[in-house]
C-alpha positions in Angstrom: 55.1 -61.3 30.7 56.2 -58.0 29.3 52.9 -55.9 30.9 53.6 -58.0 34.3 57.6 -56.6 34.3 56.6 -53.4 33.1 54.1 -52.8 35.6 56.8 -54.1 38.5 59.1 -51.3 37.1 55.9 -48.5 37.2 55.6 -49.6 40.8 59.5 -49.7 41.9 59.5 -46.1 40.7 56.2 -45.2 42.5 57.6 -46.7 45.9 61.5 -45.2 45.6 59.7 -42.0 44.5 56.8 -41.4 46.2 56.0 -44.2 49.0 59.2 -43.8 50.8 59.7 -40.6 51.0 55.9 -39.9 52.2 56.6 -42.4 55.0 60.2 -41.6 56.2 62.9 -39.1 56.5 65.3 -40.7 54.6 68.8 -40.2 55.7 71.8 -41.5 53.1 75.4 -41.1 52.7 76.8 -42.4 49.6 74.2 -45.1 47.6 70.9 -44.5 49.6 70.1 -48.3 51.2 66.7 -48.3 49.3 67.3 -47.1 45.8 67.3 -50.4 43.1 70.6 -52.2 42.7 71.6 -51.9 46.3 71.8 -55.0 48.7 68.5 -53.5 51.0 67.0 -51.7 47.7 63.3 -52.4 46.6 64.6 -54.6 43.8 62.3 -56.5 40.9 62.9 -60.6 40.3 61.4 -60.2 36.8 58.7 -63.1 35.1 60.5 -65.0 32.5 58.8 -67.2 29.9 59.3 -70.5 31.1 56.6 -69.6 33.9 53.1 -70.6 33.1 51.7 -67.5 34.8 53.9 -64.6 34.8 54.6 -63.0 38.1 57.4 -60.2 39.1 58.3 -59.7 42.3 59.5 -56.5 43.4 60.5 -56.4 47.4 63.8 -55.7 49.7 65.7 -57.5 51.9 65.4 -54.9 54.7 64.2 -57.1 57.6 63.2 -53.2 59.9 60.2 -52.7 57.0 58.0 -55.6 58.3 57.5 -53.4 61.5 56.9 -50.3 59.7 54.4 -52.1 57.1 52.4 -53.8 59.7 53.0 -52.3 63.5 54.6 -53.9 66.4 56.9 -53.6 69.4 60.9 -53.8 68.6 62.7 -55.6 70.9 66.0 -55.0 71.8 68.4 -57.7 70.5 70.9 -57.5 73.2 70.5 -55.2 76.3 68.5 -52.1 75.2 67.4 -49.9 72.4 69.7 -46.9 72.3 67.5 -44.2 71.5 69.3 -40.8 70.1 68.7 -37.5 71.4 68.0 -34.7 69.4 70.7 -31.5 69.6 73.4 -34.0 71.1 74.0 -37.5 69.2 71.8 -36.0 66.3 72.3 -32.1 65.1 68.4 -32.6 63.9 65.6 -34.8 63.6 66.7 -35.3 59.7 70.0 -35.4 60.0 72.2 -38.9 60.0 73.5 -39.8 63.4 77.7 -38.9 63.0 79.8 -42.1 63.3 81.4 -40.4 65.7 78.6 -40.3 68.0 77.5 -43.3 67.8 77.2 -45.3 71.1 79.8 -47.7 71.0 82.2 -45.1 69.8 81.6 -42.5 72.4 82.0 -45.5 75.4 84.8 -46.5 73.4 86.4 -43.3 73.8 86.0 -42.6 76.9 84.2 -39.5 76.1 81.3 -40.9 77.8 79.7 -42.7 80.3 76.3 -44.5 81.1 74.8 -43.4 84.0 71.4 -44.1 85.8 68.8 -41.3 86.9 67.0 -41.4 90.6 64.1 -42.9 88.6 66.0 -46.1 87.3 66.5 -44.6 83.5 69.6 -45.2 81.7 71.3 -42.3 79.8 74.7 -42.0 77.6 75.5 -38.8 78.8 79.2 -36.4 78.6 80.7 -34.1 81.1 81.1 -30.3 78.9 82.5 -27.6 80.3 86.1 -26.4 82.3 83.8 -27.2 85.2 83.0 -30.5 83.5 79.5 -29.6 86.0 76.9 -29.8 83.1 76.0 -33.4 81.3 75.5 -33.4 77.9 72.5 -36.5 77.7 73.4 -38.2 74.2 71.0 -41.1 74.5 68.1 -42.5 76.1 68.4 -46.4 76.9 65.0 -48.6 76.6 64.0 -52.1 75.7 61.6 -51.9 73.7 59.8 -49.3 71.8 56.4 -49.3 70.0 56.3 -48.9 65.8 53.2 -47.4 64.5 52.5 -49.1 60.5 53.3 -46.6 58.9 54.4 -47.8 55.5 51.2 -49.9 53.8 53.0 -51.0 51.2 51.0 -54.0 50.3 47.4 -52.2 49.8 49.0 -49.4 48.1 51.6 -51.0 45.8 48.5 -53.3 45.0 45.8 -50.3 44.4 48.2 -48.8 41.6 49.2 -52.4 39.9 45.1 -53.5 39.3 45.2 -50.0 37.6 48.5 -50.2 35.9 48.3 -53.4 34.9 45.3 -53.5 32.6 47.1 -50.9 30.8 50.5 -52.0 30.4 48.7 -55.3 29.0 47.3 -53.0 25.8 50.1 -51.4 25.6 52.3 -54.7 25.0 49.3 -56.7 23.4 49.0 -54.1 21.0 52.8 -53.8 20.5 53.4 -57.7 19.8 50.7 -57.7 17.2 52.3 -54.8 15.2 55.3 -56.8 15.1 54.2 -60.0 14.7 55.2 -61.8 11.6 
């Protein structure tokens, strides 16, 4: 039990550490949404000894990762994907997207408007300007859009524990028999 929750704690650190931010750009204000002890974190249920095998679990409750482990199409859950724009709703392709450009708060506002192009595409765009001529296109609308897997989470996470496992079971074998009485 002690070699199966150490190794779950060897591969939480490996995947906050290394997995992640090899697969992402992770953008965080405050408590980062994957780090351990958060609500979406990559959190361990550890073995206990009433279990006749030992098994940890270590996962998150971030339903978006199933795409980005194995590949798909996301649907839009009500009318359409809002996809930001670099340079308008998003000062760069790291950055976090300002609350106060998100879209409901720049319809809300009035600031701006949705408007359709002559090839049936729908935009958030912004009037700029004493003119008010130029439009400022904040984002792209569409209803679907394609996720590569980019994650692999399960053959990776699983590589390093048949490694780290064997290991971690010396180390506490060897441990309980120096202090066994």
């Amino acid at each position: 039990m002690v070699a199966v929750n150490e190794t779950a704690k060897i591969l939480q650190r490996h995947t906050v550490t290394e997995l992640l931010p090899g697969a992402f750009t992770l953008r965080s204000r405050g408590a980062p949404w994957w780090k351990p002890g958060t609500r979406m974190g990559f959190n361990i249920k550890f073995a206990g000894k009433s279990q006749v095998e030992p098994v940890s679990i270590l996962g998150s409750r971030a339903d978006w990762l199933l795409l980005q482990e194995k590949g798909g199409i996301k649907q839009a859950g009500g009318h359409s994907l809002a996809i930001p724009r670099v340079g308008a709703a998003r000062p760069k392709e790291t950055s976090v997207v300002p609350a106060r450009s998100k879209p409901r708060r720049l319809l809300g506002e009035k600031r701006a408007f949705v408007m359709t192009a002559n090839s049936g595409k729908h935009f958030i765009a912004s009037r700029r300007g004493k003119k008010r001529l130029p439009l400022k296109i904040w984002y792209a609308f569409k209803s679907d859009a394609h996720i590569d897997p980019i994650l692999r989470f399960g053959p990776t996470e699983s590589q390093l524990a048949n490694k780290v496992l064997p290991v971690e079971f010396q180390r506490a074998l060897a441990r309980a028999l120096a202090t066994a009485k």
